[in-house]
C-alpha positions in Angstrom: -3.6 -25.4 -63.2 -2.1 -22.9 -61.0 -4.1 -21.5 -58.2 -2.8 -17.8 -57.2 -4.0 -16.6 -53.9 -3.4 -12.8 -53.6 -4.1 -10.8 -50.4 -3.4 -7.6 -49.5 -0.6 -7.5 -47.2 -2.3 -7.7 -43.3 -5.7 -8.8 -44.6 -5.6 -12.0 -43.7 -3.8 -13.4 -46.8 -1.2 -15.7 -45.1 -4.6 -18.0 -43.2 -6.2 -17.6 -46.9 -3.3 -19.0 -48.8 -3.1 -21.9 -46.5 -7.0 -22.9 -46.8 -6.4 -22.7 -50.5 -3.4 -24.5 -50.4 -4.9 -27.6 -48.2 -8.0 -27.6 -50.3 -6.2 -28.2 -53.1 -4.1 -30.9 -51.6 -7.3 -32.6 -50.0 -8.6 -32.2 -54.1 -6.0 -34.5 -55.2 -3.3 -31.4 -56.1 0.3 -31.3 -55.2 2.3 -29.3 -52.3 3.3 -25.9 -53.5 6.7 -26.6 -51.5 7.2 -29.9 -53.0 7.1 -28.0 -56.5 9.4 -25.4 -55.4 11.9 -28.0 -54.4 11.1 -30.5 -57.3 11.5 -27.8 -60.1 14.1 -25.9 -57.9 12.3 -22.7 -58.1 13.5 -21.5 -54.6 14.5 -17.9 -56.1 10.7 -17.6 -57.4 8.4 -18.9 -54.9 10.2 -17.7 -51.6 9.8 -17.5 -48.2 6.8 -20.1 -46.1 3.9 -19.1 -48.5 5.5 -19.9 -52.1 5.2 -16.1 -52.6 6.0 -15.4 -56.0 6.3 -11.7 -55.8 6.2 -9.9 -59.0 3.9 -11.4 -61.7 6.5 -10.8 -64.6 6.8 -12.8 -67.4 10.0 -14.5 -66.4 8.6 -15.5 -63.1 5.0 -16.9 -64.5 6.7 -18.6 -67.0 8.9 -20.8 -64.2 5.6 -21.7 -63.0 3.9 -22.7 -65.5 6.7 -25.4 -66.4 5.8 -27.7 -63.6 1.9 -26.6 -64.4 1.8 -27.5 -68.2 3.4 -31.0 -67.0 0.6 -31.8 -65.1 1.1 -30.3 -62.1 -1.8 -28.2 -60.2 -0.9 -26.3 -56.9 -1.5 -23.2 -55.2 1.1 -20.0 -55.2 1.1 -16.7 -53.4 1.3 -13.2 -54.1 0.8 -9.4 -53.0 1.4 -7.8 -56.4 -0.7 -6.6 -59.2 -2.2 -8.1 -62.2 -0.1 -7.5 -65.3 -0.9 -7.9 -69.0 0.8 -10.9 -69.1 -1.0 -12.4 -66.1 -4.4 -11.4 -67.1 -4.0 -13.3 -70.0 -3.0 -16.2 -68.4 -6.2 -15.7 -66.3 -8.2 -14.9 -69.3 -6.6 -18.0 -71.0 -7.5 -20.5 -67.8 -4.1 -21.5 -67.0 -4.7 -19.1 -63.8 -7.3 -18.9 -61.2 -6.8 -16.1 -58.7 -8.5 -15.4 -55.2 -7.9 -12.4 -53.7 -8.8 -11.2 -50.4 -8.9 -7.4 -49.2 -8.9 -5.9 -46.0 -10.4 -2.3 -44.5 -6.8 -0.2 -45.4 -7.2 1.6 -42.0 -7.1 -1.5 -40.1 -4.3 -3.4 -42.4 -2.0 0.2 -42.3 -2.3 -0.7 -38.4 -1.1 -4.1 -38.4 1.7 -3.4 -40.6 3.0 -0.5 -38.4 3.0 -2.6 -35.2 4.6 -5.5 -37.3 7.5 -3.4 -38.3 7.8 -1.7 -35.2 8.8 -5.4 -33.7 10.8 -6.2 -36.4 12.7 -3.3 -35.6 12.7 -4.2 -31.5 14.1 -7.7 -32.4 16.9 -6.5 -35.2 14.9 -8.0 -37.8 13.9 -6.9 -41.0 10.5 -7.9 -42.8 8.4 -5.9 -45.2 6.9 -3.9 -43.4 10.1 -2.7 -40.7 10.7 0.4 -43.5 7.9 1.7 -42.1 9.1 3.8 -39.2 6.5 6.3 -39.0 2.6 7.0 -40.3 3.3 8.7 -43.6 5.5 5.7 -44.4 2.8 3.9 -43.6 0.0 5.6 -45.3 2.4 5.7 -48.9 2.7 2.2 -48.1 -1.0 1.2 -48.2 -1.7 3.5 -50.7 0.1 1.6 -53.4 -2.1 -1.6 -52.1 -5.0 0.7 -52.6 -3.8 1.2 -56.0 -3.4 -3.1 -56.7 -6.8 -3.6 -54.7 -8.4 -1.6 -57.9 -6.2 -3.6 -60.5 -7.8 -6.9 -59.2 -11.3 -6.0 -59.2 -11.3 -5.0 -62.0 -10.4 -9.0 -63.0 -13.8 -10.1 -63.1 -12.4 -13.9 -63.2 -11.0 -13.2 -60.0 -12.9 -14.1 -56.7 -12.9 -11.5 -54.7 -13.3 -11.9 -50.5 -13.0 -9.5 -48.1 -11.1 -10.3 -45.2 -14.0 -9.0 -42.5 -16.7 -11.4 -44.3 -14.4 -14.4 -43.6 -14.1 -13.7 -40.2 -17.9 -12.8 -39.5 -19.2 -15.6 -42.0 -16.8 -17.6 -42.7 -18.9 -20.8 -43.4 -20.3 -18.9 -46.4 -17.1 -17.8 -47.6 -15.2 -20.7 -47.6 -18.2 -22.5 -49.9 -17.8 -19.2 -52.4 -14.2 -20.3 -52.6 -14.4 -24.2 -52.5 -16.9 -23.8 -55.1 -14.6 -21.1 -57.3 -12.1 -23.9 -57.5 -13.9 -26.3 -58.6 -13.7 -29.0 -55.6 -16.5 -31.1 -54.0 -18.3 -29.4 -50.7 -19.6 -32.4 -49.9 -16.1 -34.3 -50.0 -15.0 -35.4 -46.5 -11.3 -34.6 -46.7 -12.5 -31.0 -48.1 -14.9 -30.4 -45.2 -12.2 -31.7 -42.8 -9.9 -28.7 -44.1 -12.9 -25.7 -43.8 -12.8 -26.9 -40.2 -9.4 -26.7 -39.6 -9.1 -23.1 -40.3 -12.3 -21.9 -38.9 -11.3 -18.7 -36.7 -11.5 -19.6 -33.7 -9.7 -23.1 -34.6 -6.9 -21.5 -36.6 -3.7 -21.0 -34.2 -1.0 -17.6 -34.4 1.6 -20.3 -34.4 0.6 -22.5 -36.7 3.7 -21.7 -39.6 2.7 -19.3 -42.4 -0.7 -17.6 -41.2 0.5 -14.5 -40.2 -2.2 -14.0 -37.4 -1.3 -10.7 -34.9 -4.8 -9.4 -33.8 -7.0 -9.5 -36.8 -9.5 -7.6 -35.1 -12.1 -4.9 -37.1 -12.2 -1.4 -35.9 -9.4 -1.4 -34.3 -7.8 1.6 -35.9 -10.2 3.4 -34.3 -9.2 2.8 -30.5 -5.2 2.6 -31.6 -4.8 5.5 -34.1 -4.7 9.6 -33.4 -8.0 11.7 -34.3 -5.0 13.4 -36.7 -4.6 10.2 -38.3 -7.5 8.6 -38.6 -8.3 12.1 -40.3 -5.5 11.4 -42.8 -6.1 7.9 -43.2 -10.0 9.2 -44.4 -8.6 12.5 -46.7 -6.1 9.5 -48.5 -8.7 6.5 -48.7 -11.9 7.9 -49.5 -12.1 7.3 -52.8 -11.7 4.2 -52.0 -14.1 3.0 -48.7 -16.9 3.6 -50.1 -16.7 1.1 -52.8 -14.6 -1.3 -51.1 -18.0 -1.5 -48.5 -16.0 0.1 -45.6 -18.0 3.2 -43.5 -15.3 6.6 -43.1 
């Protein structure tokens, strides 16, 4: 079994993959990393997070190798579904979680994270973005991928504020979407471990910065914001988000 975490980039998907991830090692699964290095599939799963990237048929298919020998572990990705990945989903030889974020407050986040790339001389995925439009094209396409996915009704779908605000809730909707004991103590000992306020910015892979709601609203123009509303709203109101 493969376990694909998908996030929206700045929602909150780096802290999700990683409670996925140790869930499924405290289920009795095997390390992501341990795959990629086992089944040398470095130039598929990249970077801290096993991110996959694109879910073409080439790359599934290197994955599923380990899978269909008995391996189970937990990838992840940004992308959208495609045809050959919803049939995998459809087939069962995929389960996918994907977590979603209020675009205003993710465009944010990945503004200020490219803006420091920039200051330091590095380059991430988000240092292209040197200016709002770039920005709002940029989180327009996620817009676009957030609709793809839920639309997968074998997906579960979270939103990044409701794990925040009610986390103990969530993380029961997902133990429970994998199919791992609650009650288990090694499970329970892993929900505690990346409660909010226990979960550190340093710890490798999560990706924290602020991850606070709203904040668009104190950081951004009234000219933006405006934008940000003209570009999103067919989207807010179904994603549960107020304009």
């Amino acid at each position: 079994m493969i376990f694909l975490s998908v996030g929206m980039p700045r929602a909150g998907s780096g802290w999700y993959y990683n409670l996925t991830h140790d869930l499924a090692l405290a289920a009795g699964f095997q390390d992501a990393h341990h795959i990629r290095q086992r089944y040398r599939l470095q130039r598929i799963l990249t970077e801290v997070n096993c991110n996959i990237g694109a879910l073409t048929l080439r790359r599934l298919a290197a994955v599923l190798a380990p899978s269909v020998m008995g391996n189970s572990f937990v990838i992840k990705a940004h992308a959208g579904p495609t045809p050959v990945a919803r049939r995998l989903i459809r087939l069962g030889l995929i389960r996918t979680a994907y977590i979603y974020r209020d675009p205003r407050d993710a465009l944010l986040s990945a503004m200020e994270m490219g803006q420091r790339a920039r200051q330091d001389g590095r380059q991430n995925a988000f240092s292209k973005l040197v200016d709002f439009e770039s920005a709002l094209d940029f989180m327009t396409t996620y817009l676009h991928i957030w609709e793809a996915w839920m639309e997968c009704n074998r997906a579960l779908h979270t939103r990044y504020e409701d794990l925040l605000l009610d986390y103990d809730s969530q993380t029961l909707r997902l133990v429970n979407f994998l199919g791992f004991n609650a009650s288990q103590p090694a499970i329970q000992e892993v929900v505690k471990q990346y409660q909010p306020a226990v979960a550190q910015p340093v710890q490798p892979g999560l990706h924290f910065n602020k991850g606070k709601i709203g904040r668009f609203r104190d950081k951004l123009s009234d000219q933006e914001q405006a934008a940000m509303q003209e570009r999103f709203s067919p989207y807010l109101e179904n994603m549960g988000y107020p304009p």
